[in-house]
C-alpha positions as CSV (number, residue, x, y, z in Angstrom):
1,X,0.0,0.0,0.0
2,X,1.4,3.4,-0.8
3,X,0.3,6.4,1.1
4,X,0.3,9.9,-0.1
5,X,-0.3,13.1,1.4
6,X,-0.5,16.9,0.6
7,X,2.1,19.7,2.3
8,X,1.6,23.1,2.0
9,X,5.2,25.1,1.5
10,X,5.9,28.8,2.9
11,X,9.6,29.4,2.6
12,X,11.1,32.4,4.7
13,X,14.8,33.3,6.4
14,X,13.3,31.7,9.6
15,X,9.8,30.1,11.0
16,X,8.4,33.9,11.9
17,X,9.2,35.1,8.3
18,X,7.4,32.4,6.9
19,X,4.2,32.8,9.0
20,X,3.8,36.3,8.2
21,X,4.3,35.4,4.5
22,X,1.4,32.6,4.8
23,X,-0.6,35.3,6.6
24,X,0.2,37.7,4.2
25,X,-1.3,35.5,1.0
26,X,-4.2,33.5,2.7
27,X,-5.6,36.5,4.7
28,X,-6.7,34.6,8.4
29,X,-10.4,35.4,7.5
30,X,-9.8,32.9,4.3
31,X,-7.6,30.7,6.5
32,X,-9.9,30.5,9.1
33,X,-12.5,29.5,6.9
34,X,-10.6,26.7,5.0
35,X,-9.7,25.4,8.4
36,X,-13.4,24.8,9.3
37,X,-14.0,22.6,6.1
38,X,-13.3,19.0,5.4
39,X,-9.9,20.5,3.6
40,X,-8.9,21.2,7.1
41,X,-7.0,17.9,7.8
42,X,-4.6,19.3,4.6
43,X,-4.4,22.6,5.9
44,X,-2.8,21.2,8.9
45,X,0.5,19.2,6.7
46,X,2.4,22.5,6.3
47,X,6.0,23.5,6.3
48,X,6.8,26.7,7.0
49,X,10.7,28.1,7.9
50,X,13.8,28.7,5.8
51,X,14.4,25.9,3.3
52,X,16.6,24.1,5.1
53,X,14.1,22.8,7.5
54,X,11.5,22.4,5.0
55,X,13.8,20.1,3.4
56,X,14.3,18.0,6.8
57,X,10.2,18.3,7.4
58,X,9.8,16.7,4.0
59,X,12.3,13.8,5.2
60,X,10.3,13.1,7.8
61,X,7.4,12.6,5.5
62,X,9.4,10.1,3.7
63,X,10.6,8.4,6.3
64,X,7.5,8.1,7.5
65,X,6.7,6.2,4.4
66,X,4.4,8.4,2.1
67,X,5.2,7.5,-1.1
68,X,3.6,10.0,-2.9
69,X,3.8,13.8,-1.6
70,X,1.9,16.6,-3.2
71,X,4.0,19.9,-2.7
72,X,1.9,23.3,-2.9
73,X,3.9,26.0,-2.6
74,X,2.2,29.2,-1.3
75,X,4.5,31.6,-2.9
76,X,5.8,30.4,-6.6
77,X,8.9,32.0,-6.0
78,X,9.8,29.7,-3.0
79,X,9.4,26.3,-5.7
80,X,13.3,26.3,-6.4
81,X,14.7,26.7,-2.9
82,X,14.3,23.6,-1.7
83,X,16.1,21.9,-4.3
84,X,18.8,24.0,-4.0
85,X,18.6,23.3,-0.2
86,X,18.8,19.7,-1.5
87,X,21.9,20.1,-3.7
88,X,24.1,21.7,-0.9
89,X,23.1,19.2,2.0
């Protein structure tokens, strides 16, 4: 069996950035509101810090054995940190 899972992505310099960025493009009227649907549960799988640590959060995923892992990213400009996080580990 092959489990799969979705993960929300907000990049910043550190954890704080990145929360005000996620604030800053899902206003907390929207986010409160997508919270209190059955999309909640997704809303929860989110990575938020510099990429670095989203790197190791994704890991974790892994190693937890999802096979498949659906990667939204918030802001489209974050989409090619992580591999470059990846290429200097």
């Amino acid at each position: 069996m092959t489990f799969a899972t979705a993960l929300f992505i907000v990049m910043g310099k550190s954890r704080a950035e990145a929360d005000r960025k996620m604030h800053r493009k899902i206003p907390e009227d929207r986010y409160k509101a997508l919270i209190s649907t059955p999309v909640r549960l997704e809303i929860k799988h989110r990575s938020l810090g510099p990429p670095e640590a989203c790197v190791v959060q994704i890991q974790r995923y892994v190693e937890a054995g999802i096979g498949h892992l659906i990667l939204i990213f918030i802001d489209l400009e974050d989409m090619d940190r992580p591999r470059a996080a990846i290429a200097s580990a």
